[in-house]
N, C-alpha and C positions, 0 to 999 in steps of 0.2 A: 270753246265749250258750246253744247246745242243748247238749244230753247226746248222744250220737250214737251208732250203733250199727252197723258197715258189716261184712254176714257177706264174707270171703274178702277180707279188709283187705288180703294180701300179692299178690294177683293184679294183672295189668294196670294196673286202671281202680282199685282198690281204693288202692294207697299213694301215686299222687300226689290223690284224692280228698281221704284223710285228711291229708297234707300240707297241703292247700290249706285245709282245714277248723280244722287244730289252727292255722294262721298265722294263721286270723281271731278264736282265742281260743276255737272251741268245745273242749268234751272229747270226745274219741273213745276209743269201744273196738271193736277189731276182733277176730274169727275167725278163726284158721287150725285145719285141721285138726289139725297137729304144728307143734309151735315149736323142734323139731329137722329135722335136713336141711336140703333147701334152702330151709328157710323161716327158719332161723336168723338171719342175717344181716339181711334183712326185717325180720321180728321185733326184733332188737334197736335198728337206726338207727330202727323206730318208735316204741319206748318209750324210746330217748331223747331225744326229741320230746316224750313223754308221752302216747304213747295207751295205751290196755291192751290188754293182750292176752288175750282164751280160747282153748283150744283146744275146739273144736267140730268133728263131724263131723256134717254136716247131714243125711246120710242114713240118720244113727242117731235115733230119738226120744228116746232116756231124755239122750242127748248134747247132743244140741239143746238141751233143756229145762234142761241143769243149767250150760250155755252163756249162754245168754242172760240166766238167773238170776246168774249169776255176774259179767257183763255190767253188770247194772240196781245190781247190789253193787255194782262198783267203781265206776259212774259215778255213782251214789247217786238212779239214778232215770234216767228216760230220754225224750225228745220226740224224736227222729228214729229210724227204723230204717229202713236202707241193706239192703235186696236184693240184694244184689250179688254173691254167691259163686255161681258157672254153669264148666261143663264144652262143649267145641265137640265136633264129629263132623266128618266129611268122608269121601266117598266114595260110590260108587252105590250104591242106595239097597235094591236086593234083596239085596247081598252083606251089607248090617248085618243079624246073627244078631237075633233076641228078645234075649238080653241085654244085646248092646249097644247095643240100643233103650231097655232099660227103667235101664240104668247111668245112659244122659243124663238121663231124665226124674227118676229116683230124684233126683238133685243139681239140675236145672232147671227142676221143676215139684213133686214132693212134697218135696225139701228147701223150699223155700218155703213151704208148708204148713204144715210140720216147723215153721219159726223164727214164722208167722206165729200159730199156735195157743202156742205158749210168749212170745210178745210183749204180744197184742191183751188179755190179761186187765189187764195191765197198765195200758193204753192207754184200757180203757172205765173201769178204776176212776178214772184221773185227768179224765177226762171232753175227752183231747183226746191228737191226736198225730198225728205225721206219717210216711209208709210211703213211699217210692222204691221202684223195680223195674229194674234192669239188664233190658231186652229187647233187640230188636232190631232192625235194618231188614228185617230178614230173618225177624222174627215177624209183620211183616205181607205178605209175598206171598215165594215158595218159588223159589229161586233150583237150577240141577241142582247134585250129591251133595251138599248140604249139608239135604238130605229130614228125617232124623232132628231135627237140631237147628233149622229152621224149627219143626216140629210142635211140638216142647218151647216153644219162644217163642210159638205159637198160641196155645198151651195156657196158657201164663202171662196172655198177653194176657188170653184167655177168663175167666180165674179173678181177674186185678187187674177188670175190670170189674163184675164181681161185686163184687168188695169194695168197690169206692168207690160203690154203693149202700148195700150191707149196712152199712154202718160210717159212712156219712156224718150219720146221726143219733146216732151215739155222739162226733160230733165230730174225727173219726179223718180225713185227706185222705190221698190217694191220687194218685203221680205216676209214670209211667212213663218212662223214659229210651230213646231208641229208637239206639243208637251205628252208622253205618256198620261196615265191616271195619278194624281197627285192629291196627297193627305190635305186638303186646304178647306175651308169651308162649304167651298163651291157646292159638294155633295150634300149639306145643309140645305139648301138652296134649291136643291131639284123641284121643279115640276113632274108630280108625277100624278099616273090616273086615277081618276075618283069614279069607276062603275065595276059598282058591286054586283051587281046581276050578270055585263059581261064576263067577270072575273069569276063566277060559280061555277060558266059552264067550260073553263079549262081544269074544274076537277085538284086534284093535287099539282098537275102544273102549275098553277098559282103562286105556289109557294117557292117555286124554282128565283124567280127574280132575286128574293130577300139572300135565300142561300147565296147567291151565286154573288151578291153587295156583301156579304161578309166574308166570302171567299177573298174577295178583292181588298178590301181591309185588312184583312191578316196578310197579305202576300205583301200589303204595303208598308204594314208594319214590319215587316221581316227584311225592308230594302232600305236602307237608311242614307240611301243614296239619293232616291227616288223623293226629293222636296222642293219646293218653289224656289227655292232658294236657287236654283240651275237653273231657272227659265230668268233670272235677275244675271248669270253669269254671262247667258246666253246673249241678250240682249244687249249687253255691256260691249262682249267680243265682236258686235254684227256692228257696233257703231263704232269702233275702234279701227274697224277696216277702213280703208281707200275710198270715197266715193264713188260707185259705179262698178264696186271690187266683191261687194257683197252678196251672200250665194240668195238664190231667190227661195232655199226652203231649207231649215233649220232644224233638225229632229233633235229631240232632250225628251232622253228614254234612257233609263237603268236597271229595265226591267226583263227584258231581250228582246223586244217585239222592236227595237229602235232600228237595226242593223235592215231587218226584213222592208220598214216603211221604205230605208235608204235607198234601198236595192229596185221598190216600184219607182222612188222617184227619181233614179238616174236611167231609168227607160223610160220612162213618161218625158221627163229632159228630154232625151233623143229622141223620140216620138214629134214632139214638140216643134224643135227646132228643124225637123227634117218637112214636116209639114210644114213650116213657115215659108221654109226656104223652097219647098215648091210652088207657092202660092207668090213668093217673090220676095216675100217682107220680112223675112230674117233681120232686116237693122232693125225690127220694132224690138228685138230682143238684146240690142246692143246694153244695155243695163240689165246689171244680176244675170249677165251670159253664161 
């Protein structure tokens, strides 16, 4: 059984994961940022389960670091580490200020960073291990107002590819989860823009965003397929595999857009590997081949 490591344990996709994970015997430790407020309660039904809990704030370094150390403490060592603590945005896409550009990315691209730099020493000293990524369907092609937080999933993308070369001789495999739009609280949670004088002079465009968030709500309501509960299946299946056996990107979509991401990413695959291989370095992709 693994040691596991799932940052933003209390989120969405994060507590019935670790559910699904502590019922087949692994240990879990998970991250919240505070283990007071509304994460209390979270918090506790999962440590009475038995995971542990740190509190971490991924967009702090010195926090991170002393997180995920504390982490490798309780669990007495670590083979999996879960990706998974991310922030949403919604809204047009000129009204998002620079800050709250750089809030999303701070938590959905250098928080990752943050835990991946405080994990991976770990990870080469043992000469093996395994890395997950909460992405998106929506970090591979850009859906309207949801601008900011595609980019941050681009951007993830951009950077897990990178590592599952860099790392794949140190033994280390790399798997990307790509989840359609999911009922979970995440959508609570958005960042979204606060300029009301930008937003006057799109007129009744304005109002398209909200429509088009209820649009989405009702279609999710109608798909009772379409719950967290499958990115907890997902994650289960990808660690049940072989070591070294595991596919490097995982689409969990019930909604039909799943089939279509498939379809970019086994030409981007072959894109991929045909490029490597004239460059010479095709074994960097000898994991999640």
């Amino acid at each position: 059984m693994a040691k596991i490591l799932i940052t933003g344990i209390a989120g969405g996709f994060g507590v019935p994961t670790a559910r699904a994970l502590m019922a087949q015997g692994h240990q879990v430790a998970g991250s919240v940022r505070s283990r007071t407020g509304r994460n209390a309660d979270t918090v506790a039904a999962l440590e009475a389960l038995g995971a542990r809990i740190v509190e971490m704030d991924v967009t702090d370094t010195a926090s991170t670091e002393a997180g995920v150390a504390a982490a490798i403490t309780a669990l007495d060592g670590l083979d999996v580490l879960f990706n998974n603590a991310g922030i949403g945005s919604y809204g047009i896409q000129e009204l998002m200020s620079p800050e709250d550009m750089t809030r999303v990315f701070d938590v959905n691209v250098t928080g990752v960073q943050r835990v991946m730099r405080a994990a991976l020493p770990h990870f080469r000293a043992q000469g093996r291990g395994t890395v997950l990524y909460t992405s998106s369907l929506i970090g591979r092609i850009a859906t309207p107002f949801y601008g900011t937080y595609c980019a941050s999933k681009w951007a993830l993308e951009a950077i897990v590819e990178c590592y599952r070369t860099e790392l794949s001789g140190f033994g280390i495999e790399s798997c990307i989860i790509e989840p359609g739009a999911m009922p979970t609280a995440f959508f609570d949670g958005m960042v979204t823009p606060q300029d009301p004088a930008r937003e006057a002079e799109y007129g009744a465009f304005a109002a398209v965003p909200a429509l088009s968030a209820q649009g989405l709500a009702q279609m999710l309501e109608a798909t009772p397929d379409q719950r967290p509960e499958r990115i907890a299946e997902a994650v289960t299946a990808l660690l049940a595999l072989p070591f070294g056996e595991k596919p490097f990107r995982t689409v969990v979509d019930h909604t039909g857009v799943g089939p279509e991401i498939e379809r970019y990413n086994t030409a981007l695959h072959d894109v991929t590997r045909t490029v490597l291989t004239n460059f010479g370095i095709a074994d960097m992709l000898r994991l999640n081949a």
